[in-house]
DSSP file (Angstrom, degrees, kcal/mol; ACC not computed):
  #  RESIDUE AA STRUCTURE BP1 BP2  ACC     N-H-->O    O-->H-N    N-H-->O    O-->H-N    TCO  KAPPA ALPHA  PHI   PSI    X-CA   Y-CA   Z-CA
    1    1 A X    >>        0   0    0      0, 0.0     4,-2.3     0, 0.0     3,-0.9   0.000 360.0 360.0 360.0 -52.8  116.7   82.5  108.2
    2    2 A X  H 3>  +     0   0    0      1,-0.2     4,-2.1     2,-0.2     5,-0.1   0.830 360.0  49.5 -62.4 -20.1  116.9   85.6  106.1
    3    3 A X  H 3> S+     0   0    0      2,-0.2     4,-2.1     1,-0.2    -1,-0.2   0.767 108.4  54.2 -57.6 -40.7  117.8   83.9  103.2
    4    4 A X  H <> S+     0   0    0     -3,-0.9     4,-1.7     2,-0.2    -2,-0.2   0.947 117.3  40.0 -96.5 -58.7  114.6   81.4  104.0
    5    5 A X  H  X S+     0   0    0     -4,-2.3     4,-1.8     2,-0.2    -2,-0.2   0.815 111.7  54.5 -80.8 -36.7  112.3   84.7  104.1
    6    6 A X  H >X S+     0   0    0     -4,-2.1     4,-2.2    -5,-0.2     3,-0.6   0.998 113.5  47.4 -40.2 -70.3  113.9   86.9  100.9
    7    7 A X  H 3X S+     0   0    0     -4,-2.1     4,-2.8     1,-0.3    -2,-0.2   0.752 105.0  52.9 -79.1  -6.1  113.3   84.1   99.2
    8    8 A X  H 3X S+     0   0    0     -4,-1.7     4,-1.9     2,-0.2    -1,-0.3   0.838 107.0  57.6 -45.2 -46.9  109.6   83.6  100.5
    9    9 A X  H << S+     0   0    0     -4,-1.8    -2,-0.2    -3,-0.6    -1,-0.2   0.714 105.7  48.2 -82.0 -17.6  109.0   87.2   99.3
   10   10 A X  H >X S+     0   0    0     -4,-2.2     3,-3.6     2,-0.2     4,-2.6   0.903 109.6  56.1 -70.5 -64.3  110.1   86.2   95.6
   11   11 A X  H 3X S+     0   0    0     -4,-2.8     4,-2.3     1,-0.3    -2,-0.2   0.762 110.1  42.4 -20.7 -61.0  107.9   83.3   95.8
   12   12 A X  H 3< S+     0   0    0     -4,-1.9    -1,-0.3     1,-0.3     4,-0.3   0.103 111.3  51.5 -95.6  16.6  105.1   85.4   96.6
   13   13 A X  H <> S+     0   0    0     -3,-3.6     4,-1.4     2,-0.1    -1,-0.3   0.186 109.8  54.8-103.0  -6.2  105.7   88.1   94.2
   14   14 A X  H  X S+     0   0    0     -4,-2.6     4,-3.2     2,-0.2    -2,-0.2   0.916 102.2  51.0 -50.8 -55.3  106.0   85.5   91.7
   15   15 A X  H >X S+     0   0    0     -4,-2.3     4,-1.5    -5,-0.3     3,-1.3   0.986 110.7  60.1 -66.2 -61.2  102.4   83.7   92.4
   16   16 A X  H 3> S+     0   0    0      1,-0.3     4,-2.5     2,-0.3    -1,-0.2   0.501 101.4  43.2  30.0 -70.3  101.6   87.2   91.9
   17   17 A X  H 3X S+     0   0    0     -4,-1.4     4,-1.3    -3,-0.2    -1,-0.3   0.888 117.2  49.5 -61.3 -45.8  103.0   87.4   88.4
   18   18 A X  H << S+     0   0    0     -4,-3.2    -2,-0.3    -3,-1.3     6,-0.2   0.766 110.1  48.8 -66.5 -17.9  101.3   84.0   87.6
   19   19 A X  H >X S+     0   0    0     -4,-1.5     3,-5.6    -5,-0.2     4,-1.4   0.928 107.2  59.3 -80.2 -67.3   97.8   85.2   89.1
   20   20 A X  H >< S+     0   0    0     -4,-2.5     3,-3.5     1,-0.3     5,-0.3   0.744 110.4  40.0  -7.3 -80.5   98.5   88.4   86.8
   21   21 A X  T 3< S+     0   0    0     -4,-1.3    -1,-0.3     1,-0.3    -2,-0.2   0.560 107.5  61.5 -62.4   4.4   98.6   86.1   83.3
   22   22 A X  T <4 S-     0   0    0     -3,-5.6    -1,-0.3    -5,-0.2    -2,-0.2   0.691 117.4-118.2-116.4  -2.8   95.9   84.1   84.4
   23   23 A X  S << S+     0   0    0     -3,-3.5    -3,-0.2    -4,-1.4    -2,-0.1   0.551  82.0 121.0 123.5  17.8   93.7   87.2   84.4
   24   24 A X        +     0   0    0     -5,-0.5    68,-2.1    -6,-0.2     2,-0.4   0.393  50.7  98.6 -90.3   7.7   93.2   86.6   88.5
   25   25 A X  E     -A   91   0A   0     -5,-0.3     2,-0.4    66,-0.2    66,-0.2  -0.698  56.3-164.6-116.9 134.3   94.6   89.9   89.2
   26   26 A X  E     -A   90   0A   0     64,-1.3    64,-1.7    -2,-0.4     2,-0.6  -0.892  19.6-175.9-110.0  75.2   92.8   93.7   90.1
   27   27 A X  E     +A   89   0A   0     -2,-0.4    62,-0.2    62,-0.2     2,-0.2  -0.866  34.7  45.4-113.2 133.3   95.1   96.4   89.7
   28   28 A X  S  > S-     0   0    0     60,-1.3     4,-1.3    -2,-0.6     3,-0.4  -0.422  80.3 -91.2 128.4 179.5   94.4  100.1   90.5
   29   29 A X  H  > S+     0   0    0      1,-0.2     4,-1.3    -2,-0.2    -1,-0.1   0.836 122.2  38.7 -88.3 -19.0   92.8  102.2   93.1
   30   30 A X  H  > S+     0   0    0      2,-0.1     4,-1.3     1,-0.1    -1,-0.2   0.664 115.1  54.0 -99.9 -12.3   89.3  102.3   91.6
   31   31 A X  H  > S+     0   0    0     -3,-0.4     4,-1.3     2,-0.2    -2,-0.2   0.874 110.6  43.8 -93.5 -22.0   89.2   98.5   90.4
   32   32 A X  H  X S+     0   0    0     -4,-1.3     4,-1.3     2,-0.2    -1,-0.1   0.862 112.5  48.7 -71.7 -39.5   90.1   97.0   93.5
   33   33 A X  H >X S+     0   0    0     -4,-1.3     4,-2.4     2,-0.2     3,-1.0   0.962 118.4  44.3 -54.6 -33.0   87.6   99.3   95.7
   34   34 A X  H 3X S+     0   0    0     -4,-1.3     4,-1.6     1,-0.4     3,-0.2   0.942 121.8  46.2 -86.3 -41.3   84.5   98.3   92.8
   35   35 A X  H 3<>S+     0   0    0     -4,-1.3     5,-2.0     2,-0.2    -1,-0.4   0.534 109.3  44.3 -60.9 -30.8   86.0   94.8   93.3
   36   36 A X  H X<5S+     0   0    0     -4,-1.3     3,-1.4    -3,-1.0     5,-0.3   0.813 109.6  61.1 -85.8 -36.0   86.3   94.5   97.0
   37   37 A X  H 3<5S+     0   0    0     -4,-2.4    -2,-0.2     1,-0.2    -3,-0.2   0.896 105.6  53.1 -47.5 -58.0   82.4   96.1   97.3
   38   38 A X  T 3<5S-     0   0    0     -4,-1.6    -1,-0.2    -5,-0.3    -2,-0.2   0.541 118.4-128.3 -57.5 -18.2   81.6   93.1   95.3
   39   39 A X  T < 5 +     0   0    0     -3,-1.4    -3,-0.2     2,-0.1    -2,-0.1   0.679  68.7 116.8  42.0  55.2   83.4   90.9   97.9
   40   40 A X      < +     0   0    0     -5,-2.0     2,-0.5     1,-0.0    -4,-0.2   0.204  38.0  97.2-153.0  57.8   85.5   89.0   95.9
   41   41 A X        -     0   0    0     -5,-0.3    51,-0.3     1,-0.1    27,-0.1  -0.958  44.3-168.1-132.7 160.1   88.6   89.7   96.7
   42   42 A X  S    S+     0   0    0     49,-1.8    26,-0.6    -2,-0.5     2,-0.3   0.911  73.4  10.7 -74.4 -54.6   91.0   87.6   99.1
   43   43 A X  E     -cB  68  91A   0     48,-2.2    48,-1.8    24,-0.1     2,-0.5  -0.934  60.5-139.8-142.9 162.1   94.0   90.0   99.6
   44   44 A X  E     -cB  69  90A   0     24,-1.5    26,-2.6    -2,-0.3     2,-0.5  -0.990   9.3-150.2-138.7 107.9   94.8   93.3   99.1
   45   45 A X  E     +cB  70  89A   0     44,-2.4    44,-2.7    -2,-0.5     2,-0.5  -0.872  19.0 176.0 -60.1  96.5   98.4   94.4   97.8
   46   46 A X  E     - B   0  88A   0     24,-1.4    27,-0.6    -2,-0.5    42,-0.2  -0.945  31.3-122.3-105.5 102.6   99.2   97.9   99.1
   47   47 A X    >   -     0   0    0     40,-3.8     3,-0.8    -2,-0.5    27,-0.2  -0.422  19.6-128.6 -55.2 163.2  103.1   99.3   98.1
   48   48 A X  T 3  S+     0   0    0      1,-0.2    -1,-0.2    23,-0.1    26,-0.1   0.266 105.4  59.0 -94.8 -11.0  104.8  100.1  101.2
   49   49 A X  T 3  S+     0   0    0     24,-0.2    -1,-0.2    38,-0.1     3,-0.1   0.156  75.0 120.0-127.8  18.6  105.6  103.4   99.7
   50   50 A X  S <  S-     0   0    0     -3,-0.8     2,-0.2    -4,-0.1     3,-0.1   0.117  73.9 -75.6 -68.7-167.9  102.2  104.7   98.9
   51   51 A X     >  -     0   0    0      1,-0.1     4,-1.5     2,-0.0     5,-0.3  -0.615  44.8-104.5 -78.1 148.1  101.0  108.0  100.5
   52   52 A X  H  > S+     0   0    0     -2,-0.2     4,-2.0     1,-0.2     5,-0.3   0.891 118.1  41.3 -24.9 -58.6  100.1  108.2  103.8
   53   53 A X  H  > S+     0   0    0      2,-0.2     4,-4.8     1,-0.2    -1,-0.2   0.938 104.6  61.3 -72.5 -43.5   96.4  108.3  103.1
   54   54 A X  H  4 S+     0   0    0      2,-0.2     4,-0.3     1,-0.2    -1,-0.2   0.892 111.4  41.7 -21.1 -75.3   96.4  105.9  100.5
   55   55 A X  H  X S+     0   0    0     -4,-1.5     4,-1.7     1,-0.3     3,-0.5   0.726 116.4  49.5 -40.1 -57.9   97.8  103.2  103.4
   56   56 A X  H  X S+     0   0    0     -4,-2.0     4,-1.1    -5,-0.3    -1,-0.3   0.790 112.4  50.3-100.2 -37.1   95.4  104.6  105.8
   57   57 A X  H  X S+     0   0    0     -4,-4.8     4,-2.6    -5,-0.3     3,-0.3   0.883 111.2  43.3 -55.4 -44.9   92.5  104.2  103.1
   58   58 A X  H  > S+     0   0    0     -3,-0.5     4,-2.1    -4,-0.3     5,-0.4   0.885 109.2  59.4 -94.2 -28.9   93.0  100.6  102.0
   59   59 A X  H  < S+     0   0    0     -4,-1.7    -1,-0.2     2,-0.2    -2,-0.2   0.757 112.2  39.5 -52.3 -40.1   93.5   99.6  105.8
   60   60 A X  H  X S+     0   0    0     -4,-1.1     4,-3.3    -3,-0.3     5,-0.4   0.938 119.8  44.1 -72.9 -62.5   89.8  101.0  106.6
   61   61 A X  H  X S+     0   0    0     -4,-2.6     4,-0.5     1,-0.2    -2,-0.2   0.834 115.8  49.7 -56.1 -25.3   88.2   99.6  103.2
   62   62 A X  H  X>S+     0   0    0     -4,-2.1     5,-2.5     2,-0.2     4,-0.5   0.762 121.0  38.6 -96.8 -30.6   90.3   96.0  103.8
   63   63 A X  H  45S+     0   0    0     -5,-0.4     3,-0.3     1,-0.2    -1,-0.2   0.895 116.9  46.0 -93.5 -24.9   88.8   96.0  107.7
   64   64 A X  H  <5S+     0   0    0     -4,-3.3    -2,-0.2     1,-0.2    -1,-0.2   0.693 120.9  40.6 -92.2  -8.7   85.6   97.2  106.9
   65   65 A X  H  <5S-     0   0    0     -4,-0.5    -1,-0.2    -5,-0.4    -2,-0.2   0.586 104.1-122.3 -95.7 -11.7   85.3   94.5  103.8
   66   66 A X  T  <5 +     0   0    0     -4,-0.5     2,-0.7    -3,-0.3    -3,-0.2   0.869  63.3 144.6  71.4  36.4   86.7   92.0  105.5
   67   67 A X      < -     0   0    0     -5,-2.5    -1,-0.2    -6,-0.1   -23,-0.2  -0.858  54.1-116.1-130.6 100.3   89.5   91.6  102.9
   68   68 A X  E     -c   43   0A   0     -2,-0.7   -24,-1.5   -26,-0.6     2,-0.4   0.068  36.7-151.9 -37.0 143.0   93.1   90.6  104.2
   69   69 A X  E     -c   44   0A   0    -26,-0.2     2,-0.3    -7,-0.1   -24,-0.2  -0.940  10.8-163.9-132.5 142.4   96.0   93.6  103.5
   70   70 A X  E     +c   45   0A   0    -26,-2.6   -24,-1.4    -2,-0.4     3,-0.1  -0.903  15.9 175.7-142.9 114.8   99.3   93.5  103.0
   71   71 A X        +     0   0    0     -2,-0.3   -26,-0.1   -26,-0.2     3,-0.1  -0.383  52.4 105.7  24.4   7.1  102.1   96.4  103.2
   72   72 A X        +     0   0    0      1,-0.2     2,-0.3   -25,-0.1    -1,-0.1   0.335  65.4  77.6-112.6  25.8  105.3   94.6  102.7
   73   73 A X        -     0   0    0    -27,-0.6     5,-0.2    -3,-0.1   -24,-0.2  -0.708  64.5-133.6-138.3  99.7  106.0   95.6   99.4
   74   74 A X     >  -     0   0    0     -2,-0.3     4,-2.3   -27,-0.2     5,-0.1   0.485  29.6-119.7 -34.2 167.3  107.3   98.6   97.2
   75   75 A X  H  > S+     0   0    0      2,-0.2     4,-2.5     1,-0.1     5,-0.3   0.779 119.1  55.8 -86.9 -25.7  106.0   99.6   94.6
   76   76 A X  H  > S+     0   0    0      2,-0.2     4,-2.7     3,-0.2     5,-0.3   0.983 103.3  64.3 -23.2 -76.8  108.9   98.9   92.5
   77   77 A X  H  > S+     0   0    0      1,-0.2     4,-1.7     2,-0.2     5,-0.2   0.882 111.5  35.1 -26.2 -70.2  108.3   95.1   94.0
   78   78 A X  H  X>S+     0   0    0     -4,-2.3     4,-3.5    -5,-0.2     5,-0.8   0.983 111.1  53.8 -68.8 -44.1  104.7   94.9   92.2
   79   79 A X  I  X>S+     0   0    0     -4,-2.5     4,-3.3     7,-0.4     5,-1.3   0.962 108.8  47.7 -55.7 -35.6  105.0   96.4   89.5
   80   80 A X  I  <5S+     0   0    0     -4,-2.7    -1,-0.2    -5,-0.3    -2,-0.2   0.902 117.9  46.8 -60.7 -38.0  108.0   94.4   88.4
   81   81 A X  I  <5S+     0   0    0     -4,-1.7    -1,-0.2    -5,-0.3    -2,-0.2   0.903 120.8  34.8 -59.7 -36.0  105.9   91.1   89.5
   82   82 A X  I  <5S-     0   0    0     -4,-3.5    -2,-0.2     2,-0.3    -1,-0.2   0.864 105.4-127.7-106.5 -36.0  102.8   91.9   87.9
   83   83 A X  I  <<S+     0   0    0     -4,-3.3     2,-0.3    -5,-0.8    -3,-0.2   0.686  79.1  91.4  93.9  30.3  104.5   93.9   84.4
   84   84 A X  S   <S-     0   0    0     -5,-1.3     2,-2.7    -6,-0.5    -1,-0.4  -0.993  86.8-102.9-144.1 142.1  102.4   97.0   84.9
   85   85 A X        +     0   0    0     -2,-0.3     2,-0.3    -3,-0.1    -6,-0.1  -0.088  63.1 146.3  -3.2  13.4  102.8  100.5   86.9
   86   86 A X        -     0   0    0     -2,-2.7    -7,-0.4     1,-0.1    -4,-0.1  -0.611  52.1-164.7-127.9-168.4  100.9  100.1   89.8
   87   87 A X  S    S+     0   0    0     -2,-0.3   -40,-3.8     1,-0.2     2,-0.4   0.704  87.0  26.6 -95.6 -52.0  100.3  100.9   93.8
   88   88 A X  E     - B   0  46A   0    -42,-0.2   -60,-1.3   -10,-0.0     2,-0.4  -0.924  58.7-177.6-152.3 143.6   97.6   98.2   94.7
   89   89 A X  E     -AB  27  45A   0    -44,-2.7   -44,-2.4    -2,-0.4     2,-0.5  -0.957  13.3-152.6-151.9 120.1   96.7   94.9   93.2
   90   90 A X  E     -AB  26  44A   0    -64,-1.7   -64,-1.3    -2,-0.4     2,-0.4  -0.901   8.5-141.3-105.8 118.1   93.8   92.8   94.4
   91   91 A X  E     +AB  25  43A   0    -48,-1.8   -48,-2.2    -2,-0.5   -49,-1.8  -0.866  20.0 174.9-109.1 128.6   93.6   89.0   94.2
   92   92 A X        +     0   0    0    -68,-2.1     2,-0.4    -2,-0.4   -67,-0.1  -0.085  51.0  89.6-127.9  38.4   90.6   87.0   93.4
   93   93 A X     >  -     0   0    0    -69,-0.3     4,-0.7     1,-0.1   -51,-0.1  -0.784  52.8-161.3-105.2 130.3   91.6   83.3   93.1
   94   94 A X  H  > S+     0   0    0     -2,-0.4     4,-1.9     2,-0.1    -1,-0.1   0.896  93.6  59.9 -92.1 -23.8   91.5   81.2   96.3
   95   95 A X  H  > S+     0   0    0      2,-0.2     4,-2.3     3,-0.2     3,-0.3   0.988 114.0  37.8 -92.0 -66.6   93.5   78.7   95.2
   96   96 A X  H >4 S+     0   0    0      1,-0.3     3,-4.4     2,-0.2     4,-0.4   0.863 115.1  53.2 -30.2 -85.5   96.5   81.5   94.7
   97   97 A X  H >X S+     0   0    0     -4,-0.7     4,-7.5     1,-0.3     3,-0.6   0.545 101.3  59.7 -50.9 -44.0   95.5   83.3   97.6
   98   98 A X  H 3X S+     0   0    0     -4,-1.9     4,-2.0    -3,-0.3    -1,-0.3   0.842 113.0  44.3 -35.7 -53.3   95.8   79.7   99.6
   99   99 A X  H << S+     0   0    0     -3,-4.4     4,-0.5    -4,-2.3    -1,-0.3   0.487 112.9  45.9-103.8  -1.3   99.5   79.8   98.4
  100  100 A X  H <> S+     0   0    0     -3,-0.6     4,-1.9    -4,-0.4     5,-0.5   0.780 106.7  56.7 -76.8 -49.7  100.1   82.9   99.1
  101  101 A X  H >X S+     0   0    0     -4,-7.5     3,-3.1     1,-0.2     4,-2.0   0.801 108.2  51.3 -31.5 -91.0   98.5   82.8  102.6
  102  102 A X  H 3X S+     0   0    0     -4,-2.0     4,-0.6     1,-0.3    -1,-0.2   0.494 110.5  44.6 -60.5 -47.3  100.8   80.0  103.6
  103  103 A X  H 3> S+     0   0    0     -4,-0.5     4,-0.6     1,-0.3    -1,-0.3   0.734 116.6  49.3 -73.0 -34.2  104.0   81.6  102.5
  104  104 A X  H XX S+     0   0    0     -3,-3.1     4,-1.3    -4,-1.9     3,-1.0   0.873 107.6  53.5 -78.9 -40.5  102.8   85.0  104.2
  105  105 A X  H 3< S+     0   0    0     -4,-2.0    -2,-0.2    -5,-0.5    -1,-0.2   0.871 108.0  52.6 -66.2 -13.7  101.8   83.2  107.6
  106  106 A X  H 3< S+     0   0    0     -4,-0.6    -1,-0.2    -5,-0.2    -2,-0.2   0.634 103.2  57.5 -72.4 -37.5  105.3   81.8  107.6
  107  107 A X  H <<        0   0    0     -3,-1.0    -2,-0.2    -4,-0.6    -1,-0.1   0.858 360.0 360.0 -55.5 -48.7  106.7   85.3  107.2
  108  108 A X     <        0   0    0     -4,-1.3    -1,-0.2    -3,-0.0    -2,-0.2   0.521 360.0 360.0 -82.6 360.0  104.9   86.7  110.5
């Protein structure tokens, strides 16, 4: 079972990496808010090891935007996925999002 869920969580920082090169990708704190205000993005990448307020920031903008949010990942985690530095990374593909959703509802 943990084996089955590890490797769920490469998958999905994988689509991640693909969304990246295919230009489907938002990363950084002021291009996701201007991007989520626009309402189009699906999910909302937060590291797990951002500041307290940060976390407490994107949680408010993600409920009050209607924008799914997700916590389960260092920052380490993304950056490595995506091949850049960052905190928070916003996806604006459905099709991605689709296939991430399913791998994340499997998770909870």
């Amino acid at each position: 079972m943990e084996e089955n869920k590890e490797n769920r969580r490469v998958k999905i920082l994988n689509l991640l990496g693909l969304s990246q090169k295919a230009g489907y990708l938002v990363s950084g704190n002021d291009s996701v808010i201007a991007e989520m205000r626009k309402g189009k993005l699906k999910i909302v990448f937060v590291a797990s090891d951002s500041s307290e307020k940060t976390i407490d920031d994107f949680k408010k903008k993600c409920y009050f935007y209607h924008v799914r949010v997700n916590f389960d990942y260092s920052e380490e985690e993304l950056s490595s996925s995506i091949g850049r530095n960052r905190k928070i990374i916003g996806l604006n593909n459905d099709k991605m999002y689709a296939a991430i959703e399913k791998l994340l509802e499997v998770n909870e």
